[in-house]
TIFINU-849350 format. One record per residue (C-alpha): residue number from 1; x, y, z. Coordinates in Angstrom, 2 decimals, decimal comma. Layout:
zami | X | Y | Z
NUM | X | Y | Z
...
This chain:
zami | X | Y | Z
1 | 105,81 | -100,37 | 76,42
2 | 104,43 | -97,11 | 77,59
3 | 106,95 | -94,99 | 76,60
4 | 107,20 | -95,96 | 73,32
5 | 103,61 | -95,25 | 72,69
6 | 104,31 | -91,72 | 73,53
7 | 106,77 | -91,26 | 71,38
8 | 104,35 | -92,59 | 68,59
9 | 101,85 | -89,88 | 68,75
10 | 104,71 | -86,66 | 68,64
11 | 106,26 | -88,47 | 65,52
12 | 102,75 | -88,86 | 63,93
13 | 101,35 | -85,39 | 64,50
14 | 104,53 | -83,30 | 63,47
15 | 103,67 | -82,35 | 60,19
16 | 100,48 | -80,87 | 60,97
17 | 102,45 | -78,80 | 63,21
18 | 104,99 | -77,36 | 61,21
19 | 102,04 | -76,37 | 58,60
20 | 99,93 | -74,29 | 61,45
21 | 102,91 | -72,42 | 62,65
22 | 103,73 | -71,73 | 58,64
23 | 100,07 | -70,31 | 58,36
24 | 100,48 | -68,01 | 61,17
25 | 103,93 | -66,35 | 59,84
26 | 102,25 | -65,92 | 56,98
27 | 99,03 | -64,54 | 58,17
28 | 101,23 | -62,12 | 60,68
29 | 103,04 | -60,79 | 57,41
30 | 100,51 | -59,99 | 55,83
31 | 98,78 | -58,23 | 58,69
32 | 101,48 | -55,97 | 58,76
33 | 102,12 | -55,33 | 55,28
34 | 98,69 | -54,28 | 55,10
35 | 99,85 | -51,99 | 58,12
36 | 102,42 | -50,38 | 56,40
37 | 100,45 | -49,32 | 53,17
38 | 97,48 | -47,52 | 55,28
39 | 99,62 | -45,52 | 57,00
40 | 101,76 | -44,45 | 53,85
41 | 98,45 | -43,38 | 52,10
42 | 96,88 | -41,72 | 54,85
43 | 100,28 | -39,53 | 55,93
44 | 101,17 | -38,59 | 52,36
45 | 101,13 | -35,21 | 52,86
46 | 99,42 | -32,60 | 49,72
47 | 101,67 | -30,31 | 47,45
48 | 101,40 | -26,63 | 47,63
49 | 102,07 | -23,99 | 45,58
50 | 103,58 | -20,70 | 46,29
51 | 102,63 | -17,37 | 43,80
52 | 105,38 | -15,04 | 43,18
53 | 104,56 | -11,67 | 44,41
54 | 103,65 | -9,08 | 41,12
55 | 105,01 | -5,19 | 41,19
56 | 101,94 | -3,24 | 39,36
57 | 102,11 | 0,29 | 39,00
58 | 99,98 | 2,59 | 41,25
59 | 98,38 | 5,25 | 39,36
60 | 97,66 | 8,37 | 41,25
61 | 93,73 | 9,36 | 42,01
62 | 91,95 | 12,55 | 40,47
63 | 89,88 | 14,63 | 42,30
64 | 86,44 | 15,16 | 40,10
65 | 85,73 | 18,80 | 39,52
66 | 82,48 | 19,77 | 38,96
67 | 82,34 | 23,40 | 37,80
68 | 79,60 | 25,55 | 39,07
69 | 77,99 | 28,41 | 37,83
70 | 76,70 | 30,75 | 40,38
71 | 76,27 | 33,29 | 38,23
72 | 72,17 | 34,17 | 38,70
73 | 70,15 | 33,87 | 34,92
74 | 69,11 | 36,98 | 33,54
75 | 65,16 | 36,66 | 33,03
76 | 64,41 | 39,46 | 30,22
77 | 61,40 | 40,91 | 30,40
78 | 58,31 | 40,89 | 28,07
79 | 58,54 | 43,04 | 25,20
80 | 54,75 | 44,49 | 24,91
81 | 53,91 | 44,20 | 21,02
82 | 52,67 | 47,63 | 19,55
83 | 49,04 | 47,30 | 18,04
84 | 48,29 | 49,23 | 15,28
85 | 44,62 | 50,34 | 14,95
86 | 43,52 | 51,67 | 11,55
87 | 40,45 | 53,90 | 11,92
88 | 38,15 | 53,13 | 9,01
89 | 36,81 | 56,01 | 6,99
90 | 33,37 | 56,61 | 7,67
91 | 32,35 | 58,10 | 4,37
92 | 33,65 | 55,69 | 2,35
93 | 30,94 | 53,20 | 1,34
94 | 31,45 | 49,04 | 1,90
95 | 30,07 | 46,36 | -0,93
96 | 27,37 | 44,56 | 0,10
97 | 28,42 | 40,83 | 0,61
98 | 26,12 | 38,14 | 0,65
99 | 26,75 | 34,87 | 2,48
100 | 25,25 | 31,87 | 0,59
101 | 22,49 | 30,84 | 2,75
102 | 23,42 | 26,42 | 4,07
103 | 19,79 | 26,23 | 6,47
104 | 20,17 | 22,22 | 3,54
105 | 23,05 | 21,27 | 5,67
106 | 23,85 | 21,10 | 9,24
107 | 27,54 | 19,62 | 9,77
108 | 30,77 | 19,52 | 6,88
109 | 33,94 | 17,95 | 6,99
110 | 34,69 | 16,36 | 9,93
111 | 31,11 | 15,63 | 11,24
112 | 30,13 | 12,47 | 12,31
113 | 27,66 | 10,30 | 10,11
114 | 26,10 | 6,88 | 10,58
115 | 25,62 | 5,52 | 7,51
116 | 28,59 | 4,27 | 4,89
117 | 29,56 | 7,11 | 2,48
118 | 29,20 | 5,12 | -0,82
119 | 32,08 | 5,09 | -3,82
120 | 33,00 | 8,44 | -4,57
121 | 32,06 | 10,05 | -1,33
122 | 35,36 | 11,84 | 0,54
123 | 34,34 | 9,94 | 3,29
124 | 35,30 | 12,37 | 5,93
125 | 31,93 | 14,08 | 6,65
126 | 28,14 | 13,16 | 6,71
127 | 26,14 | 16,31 | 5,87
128 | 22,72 | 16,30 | 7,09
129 | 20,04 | 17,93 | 4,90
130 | 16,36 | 18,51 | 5,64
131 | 13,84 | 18,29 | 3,09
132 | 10,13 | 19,19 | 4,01
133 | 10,69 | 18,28 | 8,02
134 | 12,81 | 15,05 | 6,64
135 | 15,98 | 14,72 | 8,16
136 | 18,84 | 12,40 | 6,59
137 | 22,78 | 12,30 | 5,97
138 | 24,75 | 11,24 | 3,06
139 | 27,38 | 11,44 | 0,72
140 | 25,57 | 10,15 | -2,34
141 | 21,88 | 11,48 | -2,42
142 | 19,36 | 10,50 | -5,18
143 | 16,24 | 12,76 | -5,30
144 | 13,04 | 11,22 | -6,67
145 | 10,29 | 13,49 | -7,89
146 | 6,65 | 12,44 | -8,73
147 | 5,52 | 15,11 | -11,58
148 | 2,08 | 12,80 | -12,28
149 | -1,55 | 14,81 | -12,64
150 | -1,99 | 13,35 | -9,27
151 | 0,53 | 15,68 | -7,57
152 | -1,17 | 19,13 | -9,17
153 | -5,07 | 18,05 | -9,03
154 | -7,05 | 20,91 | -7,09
155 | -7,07 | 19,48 | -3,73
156 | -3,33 | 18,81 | -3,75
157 | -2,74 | 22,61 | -4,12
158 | -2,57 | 22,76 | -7,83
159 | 0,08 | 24,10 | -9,72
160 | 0,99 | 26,59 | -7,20
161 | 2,14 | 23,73 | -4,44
162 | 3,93 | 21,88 | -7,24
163 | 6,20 | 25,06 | -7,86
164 | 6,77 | 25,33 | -4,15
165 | 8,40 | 21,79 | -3,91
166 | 10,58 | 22,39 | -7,04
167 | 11,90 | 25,79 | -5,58
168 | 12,39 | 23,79 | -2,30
169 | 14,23 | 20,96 | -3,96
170 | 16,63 | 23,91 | -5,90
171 | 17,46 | 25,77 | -2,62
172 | 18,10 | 22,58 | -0,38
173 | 20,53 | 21,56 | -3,04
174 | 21,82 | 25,02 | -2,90
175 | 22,89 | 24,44 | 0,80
176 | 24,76 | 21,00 | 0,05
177 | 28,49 | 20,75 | 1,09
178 | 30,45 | 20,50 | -2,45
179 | 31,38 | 17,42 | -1,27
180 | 28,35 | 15,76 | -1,48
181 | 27,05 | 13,95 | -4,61
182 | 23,03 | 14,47 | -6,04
183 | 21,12 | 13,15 | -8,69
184 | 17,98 | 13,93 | -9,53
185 | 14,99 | 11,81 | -11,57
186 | 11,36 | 12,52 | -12,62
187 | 8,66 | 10,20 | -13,45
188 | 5,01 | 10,41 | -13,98
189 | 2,85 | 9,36 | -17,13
190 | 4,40 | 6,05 | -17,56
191 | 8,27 | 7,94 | -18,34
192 | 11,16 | 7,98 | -16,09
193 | 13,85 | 10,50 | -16,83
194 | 16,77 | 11,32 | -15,01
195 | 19,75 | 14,22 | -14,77
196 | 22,72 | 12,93 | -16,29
197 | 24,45 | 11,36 | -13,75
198 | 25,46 | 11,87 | -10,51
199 | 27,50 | 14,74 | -9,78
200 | 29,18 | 16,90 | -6,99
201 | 27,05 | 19,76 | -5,40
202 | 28,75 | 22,27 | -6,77
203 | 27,04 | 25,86 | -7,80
204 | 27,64 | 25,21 | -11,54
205 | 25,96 | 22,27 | -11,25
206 | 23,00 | 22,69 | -9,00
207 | 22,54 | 25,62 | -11,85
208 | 22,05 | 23,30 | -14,56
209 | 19,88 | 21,09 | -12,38
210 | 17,92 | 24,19 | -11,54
211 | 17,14 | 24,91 | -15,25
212 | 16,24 | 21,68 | -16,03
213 | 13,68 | 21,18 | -13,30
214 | 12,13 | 24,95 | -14,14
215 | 10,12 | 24,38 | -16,81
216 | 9,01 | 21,20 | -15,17
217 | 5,00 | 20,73 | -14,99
218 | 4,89 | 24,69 | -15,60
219 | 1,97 | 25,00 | -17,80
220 | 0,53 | 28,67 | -18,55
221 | -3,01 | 27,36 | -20,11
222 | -4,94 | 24,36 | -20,74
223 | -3,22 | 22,00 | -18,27
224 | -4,10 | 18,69 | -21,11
225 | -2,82 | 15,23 | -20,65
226 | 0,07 | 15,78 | -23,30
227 | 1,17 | 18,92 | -21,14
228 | 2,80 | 17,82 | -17,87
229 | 5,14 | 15,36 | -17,23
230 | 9,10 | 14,63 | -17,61
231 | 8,40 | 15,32 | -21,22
232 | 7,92 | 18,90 | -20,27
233 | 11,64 | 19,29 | -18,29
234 | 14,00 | 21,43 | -19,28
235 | 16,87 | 19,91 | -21,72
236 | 19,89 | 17,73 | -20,81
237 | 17,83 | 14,61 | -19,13
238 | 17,95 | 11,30 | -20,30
239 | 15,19 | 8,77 | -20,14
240 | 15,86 | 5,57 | -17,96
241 | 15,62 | 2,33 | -19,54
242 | 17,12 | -0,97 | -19,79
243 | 15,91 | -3,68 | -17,31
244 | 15,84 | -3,99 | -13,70
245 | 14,48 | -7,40 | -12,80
246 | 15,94 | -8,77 | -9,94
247 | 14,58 | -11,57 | -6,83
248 | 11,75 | -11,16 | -5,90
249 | 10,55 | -9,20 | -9,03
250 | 9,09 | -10,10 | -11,59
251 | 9,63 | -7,49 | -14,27
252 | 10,83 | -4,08 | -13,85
253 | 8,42 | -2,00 | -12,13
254 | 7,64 | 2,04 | -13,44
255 | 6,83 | 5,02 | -11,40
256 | 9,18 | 5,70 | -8,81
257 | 10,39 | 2,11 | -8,42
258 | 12,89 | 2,01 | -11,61
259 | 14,55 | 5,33 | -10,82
260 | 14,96 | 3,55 | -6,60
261 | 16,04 | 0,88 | -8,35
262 | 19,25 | 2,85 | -10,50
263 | 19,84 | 4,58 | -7,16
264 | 20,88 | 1,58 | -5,69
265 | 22,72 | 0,39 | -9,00
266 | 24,66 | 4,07 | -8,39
267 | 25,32 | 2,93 | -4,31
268 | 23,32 | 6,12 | -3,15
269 | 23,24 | 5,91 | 0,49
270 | 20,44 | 8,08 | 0,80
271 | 17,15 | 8,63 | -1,46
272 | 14,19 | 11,16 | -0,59
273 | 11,20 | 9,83 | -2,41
274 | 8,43 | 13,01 | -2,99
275 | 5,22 | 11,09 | -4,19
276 | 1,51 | 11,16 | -3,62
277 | 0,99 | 7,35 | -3,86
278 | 2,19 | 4,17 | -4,11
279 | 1,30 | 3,76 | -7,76
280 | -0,38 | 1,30 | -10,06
281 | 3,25 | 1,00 | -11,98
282 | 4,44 | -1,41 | -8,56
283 | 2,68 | -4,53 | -10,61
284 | 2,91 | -7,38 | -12,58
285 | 0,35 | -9,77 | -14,98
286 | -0,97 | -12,55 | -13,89
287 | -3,55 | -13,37 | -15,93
288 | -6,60 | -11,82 | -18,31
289 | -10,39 | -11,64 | -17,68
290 | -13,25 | -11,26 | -20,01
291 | -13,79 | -7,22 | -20,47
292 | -17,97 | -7,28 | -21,20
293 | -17,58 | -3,92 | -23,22
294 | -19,33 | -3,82 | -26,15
295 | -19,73 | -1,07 | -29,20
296 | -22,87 | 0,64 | -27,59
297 | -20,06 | 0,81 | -24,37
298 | -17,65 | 1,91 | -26,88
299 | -19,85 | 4,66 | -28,32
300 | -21,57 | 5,86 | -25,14
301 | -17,99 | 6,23 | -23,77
302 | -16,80 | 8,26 | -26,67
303 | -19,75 | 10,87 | -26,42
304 | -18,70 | 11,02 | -22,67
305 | -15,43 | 12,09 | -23,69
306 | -16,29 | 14,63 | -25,80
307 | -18,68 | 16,30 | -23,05
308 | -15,98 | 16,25 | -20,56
309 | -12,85 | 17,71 | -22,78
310 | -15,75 | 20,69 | -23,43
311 | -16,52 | 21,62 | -20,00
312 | -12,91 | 21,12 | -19,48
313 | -11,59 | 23,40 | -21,52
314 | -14,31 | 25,58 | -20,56
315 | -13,15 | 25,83 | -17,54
316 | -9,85 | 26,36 | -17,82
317 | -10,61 | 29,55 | -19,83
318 | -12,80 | 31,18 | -17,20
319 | -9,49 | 30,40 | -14,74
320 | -7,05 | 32,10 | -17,32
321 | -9,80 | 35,02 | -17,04
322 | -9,33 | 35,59 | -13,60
323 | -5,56 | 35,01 | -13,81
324 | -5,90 | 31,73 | -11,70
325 | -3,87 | 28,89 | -12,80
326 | -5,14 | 26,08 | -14,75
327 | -6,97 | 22,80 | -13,61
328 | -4,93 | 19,45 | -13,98
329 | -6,91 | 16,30 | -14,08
330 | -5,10 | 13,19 | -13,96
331 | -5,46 | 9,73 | -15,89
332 | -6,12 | 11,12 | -19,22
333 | -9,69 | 10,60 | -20,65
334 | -10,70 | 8,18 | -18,14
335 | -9,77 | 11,43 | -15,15
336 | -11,81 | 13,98 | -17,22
337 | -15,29 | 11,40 | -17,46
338 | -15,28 | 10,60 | -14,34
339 | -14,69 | 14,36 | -13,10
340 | -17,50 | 16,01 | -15,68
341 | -19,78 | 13,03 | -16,20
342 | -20,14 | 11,71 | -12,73
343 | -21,15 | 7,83 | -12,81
344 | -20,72 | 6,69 | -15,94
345 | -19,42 | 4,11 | -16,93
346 | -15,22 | 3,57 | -18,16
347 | -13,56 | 0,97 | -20,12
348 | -13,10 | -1,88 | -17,84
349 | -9,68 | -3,57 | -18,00
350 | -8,69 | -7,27 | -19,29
351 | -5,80 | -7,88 | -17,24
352 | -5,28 | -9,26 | -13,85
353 | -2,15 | -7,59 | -11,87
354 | -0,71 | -8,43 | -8,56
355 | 0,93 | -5,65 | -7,01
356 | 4,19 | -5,52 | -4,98
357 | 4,53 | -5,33 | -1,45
358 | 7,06 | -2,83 | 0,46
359 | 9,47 | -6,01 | 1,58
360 | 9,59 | -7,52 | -1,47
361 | 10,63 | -3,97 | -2,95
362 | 12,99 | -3,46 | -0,07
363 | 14,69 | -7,14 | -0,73
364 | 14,81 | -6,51 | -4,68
365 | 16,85 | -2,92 | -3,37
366 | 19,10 | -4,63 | -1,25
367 | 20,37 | -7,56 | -3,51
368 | 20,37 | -4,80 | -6,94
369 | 23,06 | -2,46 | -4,46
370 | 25,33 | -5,65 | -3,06
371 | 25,57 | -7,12 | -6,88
372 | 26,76 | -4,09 | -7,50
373 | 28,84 | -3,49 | -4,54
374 | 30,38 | -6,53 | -5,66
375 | 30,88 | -6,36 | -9,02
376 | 31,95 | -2,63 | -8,55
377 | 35,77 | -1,58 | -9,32
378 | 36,11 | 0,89 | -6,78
379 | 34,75 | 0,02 | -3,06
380 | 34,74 | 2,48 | -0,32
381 | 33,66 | 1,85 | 3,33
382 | 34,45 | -0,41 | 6,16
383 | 33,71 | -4,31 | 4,84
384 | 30,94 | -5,21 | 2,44
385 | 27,51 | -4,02 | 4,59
386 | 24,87 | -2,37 | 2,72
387 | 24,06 | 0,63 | 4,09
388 | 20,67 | 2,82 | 2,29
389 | 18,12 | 5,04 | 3,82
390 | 14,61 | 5,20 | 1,92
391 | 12,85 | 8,73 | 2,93
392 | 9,56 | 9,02 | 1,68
393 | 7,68 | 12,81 | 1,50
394 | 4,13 | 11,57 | 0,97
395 | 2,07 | 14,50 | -0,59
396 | -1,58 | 14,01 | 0,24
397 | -5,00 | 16,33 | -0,89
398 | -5,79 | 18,68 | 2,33
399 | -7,97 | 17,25 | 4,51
400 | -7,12 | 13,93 | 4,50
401 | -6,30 | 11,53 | 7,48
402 | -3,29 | 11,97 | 9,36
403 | -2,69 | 8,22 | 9,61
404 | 0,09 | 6,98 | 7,85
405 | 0,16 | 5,37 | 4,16
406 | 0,61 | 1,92 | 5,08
407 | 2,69 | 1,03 | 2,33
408 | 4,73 | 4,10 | 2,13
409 | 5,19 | 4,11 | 5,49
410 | 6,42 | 0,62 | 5,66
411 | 9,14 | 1,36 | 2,50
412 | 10,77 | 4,11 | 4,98
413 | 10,65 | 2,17 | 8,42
414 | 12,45 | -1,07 | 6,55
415 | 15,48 | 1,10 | 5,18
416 | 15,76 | 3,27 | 8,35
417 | 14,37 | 6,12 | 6,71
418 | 11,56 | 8,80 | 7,48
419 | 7,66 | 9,09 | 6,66
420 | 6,34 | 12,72 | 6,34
421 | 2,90 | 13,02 | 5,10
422 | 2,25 | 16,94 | 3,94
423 | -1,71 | 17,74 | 3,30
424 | -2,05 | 20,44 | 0,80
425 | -1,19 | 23,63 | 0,17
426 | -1,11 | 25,54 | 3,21
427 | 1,22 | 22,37 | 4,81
428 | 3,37 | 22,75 | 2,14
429 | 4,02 | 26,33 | 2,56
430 | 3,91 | 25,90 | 6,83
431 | 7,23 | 23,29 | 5,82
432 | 8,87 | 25,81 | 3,75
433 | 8,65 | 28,92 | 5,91
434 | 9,86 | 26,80 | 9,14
435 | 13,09 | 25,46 | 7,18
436 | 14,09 | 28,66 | 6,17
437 | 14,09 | 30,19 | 9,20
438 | 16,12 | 27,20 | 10,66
């Protein structure tokens, strides 16, 4: 009985036998095939490549040669230049040249300037003139002369100072540089007159200027109120009108304002202003007032007239007798009353005026010269700054303060310009001896 149950369990388990032994062939196999293929990829061995030698040809090396000179230069030696010196002639006599006389200008082309030359200026130079101790440069200048009563009357230095300053105005222009541009205008009397037009420096034309500025306020005999003025200038003027209103102004101003005013129209750079006051023409209306000047007034005044044009003229001929030049009186009838009939009484006015200050003169300049900087077909300079010097020569009766004339003073000092007041006759001359000898 026992044996046969051992023989049970061998017949029972055979098959799971056979299959565990097939596993492990199988497993073995593929152990080794695995083997196999590692060791074939690691020992495969790399291809190489042998280069075939190449036969160049050898090409031979040069030796560089540089040649050298050894040969010492020949230095030649300075030929000495033969100078021929031609003894003058001692008897034989030499012209006499004379060198035009330039104490108006200090500088010419090439100098340096600090103001803008305006249109028609070279541009390269910036003469600098001095008038009557007033120094200024420019390429455009515009010369403004007062020829009113006022500047002749006695204590100014009469007719005799007001030659002076013309004869002083000729030979500064005299001196100009060519280059430089002038113009030249007269008021006084309620006209404005000017020289042409603005023209070069040139002899011929400082000439013509000349003559027409001679006869100028020139009077031989009675020295009337019909016998000084532009109307007495030479001919080839022309009197200035059209309008010049502009902000802040009201209307256009006389006396020396209109003639400023065309200066800066013309882009002058620099204007020299000869006056003895600011001027009742520097107004406007603003309103009327009752006059209380009746026809005994009216007759009293006329009488008063007559007196003084008799004493007047009376003295005027006992000044022609002595050779003396005559008296000037300014404001007409109104001057000669209150000169020969001390105290009484003149026609009062009926209008109210307000008068103009110095900025509101020096604005209406400065926007009249950039409307027409802008508006101008030929523009010269560096950018659109204007660029104007005011000078003002302030001729005052001798005597008188030294202080400065507020308002003229103020006109120079907001344009970068000079004040110079002169006081009478013997300043005047002091002014014109010390420039010429500069």
């Amino acid at each position: 009985m026992a044996k046969s149950g051992k023989k049970g369990f061998a017949a029972k388990h055979a098959k799971s036998s056979a299959m565990l032994v097939s596993i492990g062939i199988h497993a073995v196999l593929i152990i080794v095939a695995l083997s196999f293929v590692a060791v074939t990829v690691i020992t495969k061995e790399d291809q190489v490549f042998e280069a075939k030698p190449v036969n160049r040809p050898k090409m031979q090396r040069r030796k560089l040669q540089a040649p050298i000179n050894i040969e010492k230069k020949r230095t030649q030696k300075p030929k000495l230049r033969k100078r021929i010196v031609v003894q003058p002639k001692l008897n034989k006599t030499m012209p006499d040249i004379k060198m035009p006389e330039m104490t108006g200008v200090k500088g010419g082309i090439g100098a340096a300037g600090d103001g803008m030359g305006g249109s028609g200026g070279v541009g390269f130079s910036m003469p600098e003139m001095n008038l009557f101790g007033v120094k200024s440069r420019g390429e455009k200048v515009f010369i403004i002369l007062d020829s009113s009563a006022y500047m002749m009357q006695d204590n100014m230095g009469g007719i005799a100072a007001y030659s002076i300053i013309k004869s002083e105005l000729i030979r500064i222009l005299e001196g100009l540089n060519p280059t430089v541009l002038f113009n030249v205008a007269v008021y006084g009397g309620g006209e404005e007159t000017l020289f042409p037009e603005m023209v070069s420096a040139s002899s011929a034309n400082v000439a013509k200027a000349d003559a027409w500025l001679k006869p100028l306020n020139a009077v031989k005999e009675d020295a009337g109120s019909t016998k000084y003025g532009p109307k007495t200038l030479g001919s080839g003027g022309s009197r200035i009108t059209g309008s010049y209103t502009i902000e802040p102004l009201k209307n256009t101003p006389g006396g020396w304002a209109k003639p400023t005013l065309m200066a800066m129209q013309s882009q002058a750079d620099v204007v020299f202003l000869l006056t003895c006051r600011w001027g009742n023409e520097l107004r406007y209306k603003t309103g009327t007032k009752e006059r209380n000047w009746d026809e005994d007034d009216q007759k009293k005044y006329r009488e008063n007239v007559a007196k003084a044009r008799a004493l007047f003229k009376k003295e005027n001929e006992r000044r022609a007798a002595k050779g003396e030049a005559p008296r000037v009186i300014a404001r007409g009838d109104r001057g000669l009353v209150n000169a020969y009939v001390p105290g009484a009484r003149l026609p009062p006015g009926g209008t109210t005026y307000a008068n103009y200050s110095p900025e509101m003169m020096v604005e209406a300049f400065k926007n009249l010269q950039s409307k027409s900087k802008a508006t101008s077909a030929v523009k010269s300079g560096v950018g659109n700054k204007v660029k104007y010097t005011i000078n003002v020569i302030h001729f005052v009766p001798e005597g008188s303060p030294s202080a400065k004339d507020p308002k003229l003073s103020k006109l120079a000092s907001e344009t970068r310009g000079e004040y110079m007041k002169i006081r009478g006759l013997s300043a005047i001359q002091s002014y014109v001896s010390s420039d010429a000898s500069e």
